[in-house]
N, C-alpha and C positions, 0 to 999 in steps of 0.2 A: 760188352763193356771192355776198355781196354786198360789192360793192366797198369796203367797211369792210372786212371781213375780210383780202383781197387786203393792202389797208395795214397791217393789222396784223402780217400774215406778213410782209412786208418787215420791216415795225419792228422784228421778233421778231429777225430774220437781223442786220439793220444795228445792234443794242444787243450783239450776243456778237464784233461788228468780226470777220464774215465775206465774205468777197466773195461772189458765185454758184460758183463753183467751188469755194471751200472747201468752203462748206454742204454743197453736192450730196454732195460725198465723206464728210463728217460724218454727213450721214441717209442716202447709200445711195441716191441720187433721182437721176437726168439732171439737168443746171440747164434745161433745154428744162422740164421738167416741173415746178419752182420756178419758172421763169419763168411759166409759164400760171398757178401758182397765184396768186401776187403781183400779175398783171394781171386775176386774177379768171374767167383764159377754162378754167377749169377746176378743182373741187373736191377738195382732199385728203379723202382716207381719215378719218373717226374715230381710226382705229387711229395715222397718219400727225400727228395732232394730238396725241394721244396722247405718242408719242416725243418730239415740239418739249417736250411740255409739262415730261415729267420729264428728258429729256435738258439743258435749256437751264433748268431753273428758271423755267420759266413758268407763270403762272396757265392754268389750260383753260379755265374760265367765261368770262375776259376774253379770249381767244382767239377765243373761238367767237362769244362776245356782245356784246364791246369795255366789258361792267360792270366796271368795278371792286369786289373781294372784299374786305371788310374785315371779320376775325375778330368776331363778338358778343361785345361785353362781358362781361366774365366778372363777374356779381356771387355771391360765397361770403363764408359771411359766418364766420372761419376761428376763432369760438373754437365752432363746433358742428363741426369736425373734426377726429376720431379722431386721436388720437398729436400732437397740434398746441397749446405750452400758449405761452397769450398775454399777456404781461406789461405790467402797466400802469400 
């Protein structure tokens, strides 16, 4: 895991104003085993990424890869859609 990540998982913990002992009890985890993960000397689970991600509202892309996810543009161009009448 690379020490980006490690900061991230903290970030993750320290933005939902948890201590280690809460968290640990929130995901189910020893804080011994959060600890390792946030100083990087050991890998969470996929799965364990996973849970932060829907549990806490967090992006997983930006989790795993520290990118930032920003929805594509939506271009519809809405007087060619069905049941939609557009007044001008």
């Amino acid at each position: 895991m690379t020490e980006n990540m490690a900061n991230r998982l903290k970030e993750a913990r320290i933005k939902i104003n948890a201590n280690l002992q809460q968290f640990a009890q929130i995901v189910n985890i020893s804080p011994n085993t959060i600890t390792k993960y946030e100083r990087g000397e050991r890998q969470p689970s996929y799965e364990y990424l996973q849970l932060l991600a829907k549990k806490f509202n967090i992006n997983l892309h930006w989790l795993i890869t520290g990118e930032e996810v920003h929805p594509k543009e939506i271009d519809i161009d809405l007087t060619k859609v069905k049941g939609i009448t557009i007044k001008f």
